[in-house]
C-alpha positions in Angstrom: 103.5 126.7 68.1 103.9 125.7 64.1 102.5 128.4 62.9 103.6 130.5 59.9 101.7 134.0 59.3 102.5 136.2 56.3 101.4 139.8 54.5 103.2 140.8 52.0 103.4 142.1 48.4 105.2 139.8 45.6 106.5 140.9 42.4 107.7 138.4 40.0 110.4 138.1 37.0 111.4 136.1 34.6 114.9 135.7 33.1 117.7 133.6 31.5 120.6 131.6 34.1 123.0 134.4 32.7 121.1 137.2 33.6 120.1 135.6 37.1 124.0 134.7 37.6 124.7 138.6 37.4 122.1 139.5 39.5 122.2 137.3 42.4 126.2 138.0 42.4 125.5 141.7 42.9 122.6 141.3 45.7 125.4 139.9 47.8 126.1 143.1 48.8 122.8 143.5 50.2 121.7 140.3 51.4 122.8 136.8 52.1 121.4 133.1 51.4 118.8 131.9 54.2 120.4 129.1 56.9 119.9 126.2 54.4 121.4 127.8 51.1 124.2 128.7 53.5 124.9 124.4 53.2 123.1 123.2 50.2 123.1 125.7 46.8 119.2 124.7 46.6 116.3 123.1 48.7 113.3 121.7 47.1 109.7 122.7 47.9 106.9 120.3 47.1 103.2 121.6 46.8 99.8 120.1 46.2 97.5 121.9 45.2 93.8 121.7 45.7 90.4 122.8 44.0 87.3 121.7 43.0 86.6 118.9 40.2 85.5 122.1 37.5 88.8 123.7 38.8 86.6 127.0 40.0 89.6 128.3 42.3 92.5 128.3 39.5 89.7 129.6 36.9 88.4 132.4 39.5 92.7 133.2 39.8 92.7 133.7 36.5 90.1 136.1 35.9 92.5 138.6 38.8 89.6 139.0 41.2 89.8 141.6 43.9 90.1 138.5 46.4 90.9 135.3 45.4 92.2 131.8 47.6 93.5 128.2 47.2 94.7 125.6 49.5 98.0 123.3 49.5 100.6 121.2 51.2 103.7 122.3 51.2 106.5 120.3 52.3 110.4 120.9 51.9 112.1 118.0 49.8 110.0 114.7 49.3 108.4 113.7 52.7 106.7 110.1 53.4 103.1 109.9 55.5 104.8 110.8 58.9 106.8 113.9 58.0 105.8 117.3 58.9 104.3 119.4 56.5 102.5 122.6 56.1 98.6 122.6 55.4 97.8 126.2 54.2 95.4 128.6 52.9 97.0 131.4 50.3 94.8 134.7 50.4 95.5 137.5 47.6 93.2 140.8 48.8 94.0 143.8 46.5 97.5 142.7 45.9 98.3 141.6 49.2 99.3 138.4 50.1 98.5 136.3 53.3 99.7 133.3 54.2 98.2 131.3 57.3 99.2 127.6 57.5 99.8 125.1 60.1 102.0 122.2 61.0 100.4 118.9 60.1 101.5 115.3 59.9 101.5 114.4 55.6 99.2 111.5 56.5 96.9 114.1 58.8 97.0 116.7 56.3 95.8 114.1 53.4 93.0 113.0 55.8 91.6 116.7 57.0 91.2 117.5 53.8 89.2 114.6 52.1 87.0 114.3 54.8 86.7 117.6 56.5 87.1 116.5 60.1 89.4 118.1 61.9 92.7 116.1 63.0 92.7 115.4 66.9 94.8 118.2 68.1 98.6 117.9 68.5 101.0 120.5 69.9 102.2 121.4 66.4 99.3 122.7 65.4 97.5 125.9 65.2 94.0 125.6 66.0 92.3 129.0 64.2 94.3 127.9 61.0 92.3 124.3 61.4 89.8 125.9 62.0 89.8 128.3 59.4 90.7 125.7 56.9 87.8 123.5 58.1 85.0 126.3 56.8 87.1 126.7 53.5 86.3 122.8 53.4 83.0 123.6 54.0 82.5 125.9 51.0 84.1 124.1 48.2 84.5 120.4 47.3 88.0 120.2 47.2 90.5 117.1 46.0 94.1 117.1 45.0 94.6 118.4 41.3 98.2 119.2 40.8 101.4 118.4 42.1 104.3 120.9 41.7 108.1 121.1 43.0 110.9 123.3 42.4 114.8 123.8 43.5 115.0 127.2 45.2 117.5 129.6 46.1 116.6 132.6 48.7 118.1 135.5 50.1 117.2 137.7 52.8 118.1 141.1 53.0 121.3 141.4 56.0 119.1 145.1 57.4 115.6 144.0 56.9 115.1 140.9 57.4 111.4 141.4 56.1 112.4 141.3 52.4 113.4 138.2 51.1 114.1 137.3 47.1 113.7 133.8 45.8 114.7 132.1 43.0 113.2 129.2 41.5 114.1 126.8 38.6 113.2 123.2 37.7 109.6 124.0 38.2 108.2 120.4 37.4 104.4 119.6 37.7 102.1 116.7 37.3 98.0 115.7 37.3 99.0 112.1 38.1 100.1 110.1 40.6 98.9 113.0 43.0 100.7 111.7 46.1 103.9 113.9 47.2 105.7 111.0 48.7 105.8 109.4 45.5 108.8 111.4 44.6 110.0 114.8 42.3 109.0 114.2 38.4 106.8 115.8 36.1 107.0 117.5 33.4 108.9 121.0 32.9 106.8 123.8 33.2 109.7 126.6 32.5 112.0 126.7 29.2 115.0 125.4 30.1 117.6 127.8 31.8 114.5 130.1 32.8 114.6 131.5 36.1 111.6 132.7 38.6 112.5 135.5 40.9 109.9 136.6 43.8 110.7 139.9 45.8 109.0 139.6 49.0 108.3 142.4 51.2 105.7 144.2 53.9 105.8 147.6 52.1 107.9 149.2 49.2 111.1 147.9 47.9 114.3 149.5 49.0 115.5 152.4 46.4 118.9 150.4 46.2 116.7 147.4 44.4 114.4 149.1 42.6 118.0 150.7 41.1 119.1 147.5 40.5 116.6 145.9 38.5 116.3 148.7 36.0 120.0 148.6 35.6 119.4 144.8 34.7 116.1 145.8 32.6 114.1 143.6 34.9 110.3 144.4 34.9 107.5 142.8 36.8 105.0 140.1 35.0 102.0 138.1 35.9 103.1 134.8 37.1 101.3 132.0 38.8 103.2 128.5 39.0 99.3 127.0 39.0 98.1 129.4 37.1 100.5 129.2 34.1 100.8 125.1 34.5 96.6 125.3 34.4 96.8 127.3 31.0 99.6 125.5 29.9 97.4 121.8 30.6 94.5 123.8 28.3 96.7 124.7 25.5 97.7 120.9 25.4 94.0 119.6 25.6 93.0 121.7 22.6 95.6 120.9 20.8 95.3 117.3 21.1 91.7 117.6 20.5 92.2 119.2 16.9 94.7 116.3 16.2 92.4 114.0 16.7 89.4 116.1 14.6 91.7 116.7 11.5 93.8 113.7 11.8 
């Protein structure tokens, strides 16, 4: 069954390509590119995200709620109607991340969602995720509001294969053209050479990493791709609004 379930705790940094170069060379030791970085040195993830037309689920996300949600596709590189993607529903209780998503057709996945029905089961799909999804659909009018795409690097730890570390540049994000077969553009939503590392695990991070990024004076911050891109679109607005007043 297509069927991805995740709980977990991320903590996210920012740096520079040389200090991610130095970092990533010394995790080696430790832990070793997934099965795809193994052949290509990045993949790229495309996302859509979801929310309402007064964007109340990226405004609720910013104002770090106990529990907060949103809803995308996710696909891996650019797909076209028939491709399989990931429909799924992104959960944050008390610091905790869960991830349920299931396997959907693009062209399926577009459809559930605009119209709430339910796709005619398939084998690739998880039914209590549809389902699941289907009364999310049923408490918010939902429509496609930002797409976003990166080129990603992971690692998994060789011992534990529960903690993973990503890295993510070329963040690129768009309000337009809101259809993900359509192709990776938009604008940059990272300075260039910036780099986003996620550490990913069940529980606490190893002592061995938690030595290694204050050796490397890397702290934790507050980052959400939506979130950040949402604030970002804001900033923009106001600022063309004043043009226009004092112009």
């Amino acid at each position: 069954m297509a069927i991805e379930v995740f709980n977990r705790y991320e903590n996210k940094y920012l740096f520079d390509t040389e200090s991610y170069l130095k970092l990533y060379n010394e995790l080696l030791e430790y832990m070793e590119p997934d099965e795809y970085n193994k052949q290509h040195e990045y993949y790229s993830i495309t996302n859509l995200y979801y929310d309402t037309p007064h964007d109340s689920l990226i405004r609720s996300s910013l104002a770090k709620p106990k529990y907060k949600e949103k809803l995308r596709i996710r696909a891996y590189g650019i797909p076209t109607g028939d491709t399989k993607v990931y429909l799924e529903i992104k959960k944050k209780v008390f610091g905790l991340v869960n991830k349920r998503r299931t396997s959907l057709k693009l062209n399926e996945a577009y459809d559930f969602v605009a119209s709430g029905i339910e796709p005619e089961f398939k084998s690739y799909m998880n039914k209590q995720v549809i389902e699941e999804i289907k009364y999310m659909l049923t408490r918010y009018d939902l429509q496609p509001k930002l797409y976003l795409s990166y080129d990603r690097k992971a690692m998994f730890c060789k011992n534990n294969r529960d903690l993973r570390i990503t890295f993510d540049t070329n963040i690129r994000c768009r309000r337009y053209d809101l259809k993900m077969e359509h192709g990776v553009y938009g604008e940059e939503l990272l300075e260039p050479g910036q780099w986003l590392m996620e550490v990913k695990a069940e529980k606490t991070i190893p002592v061995w990493l938690a030595k290694m990024l204050s050796e490397h004076q890397m702290y934790r911050t507050s980052f959400s791709k939506y979130g950040n891109e949402y604030k970002k679109m804001l900033k923009n607005s106001k600022a063309e609004r004043e043009s226009v007043l004092y112009a």
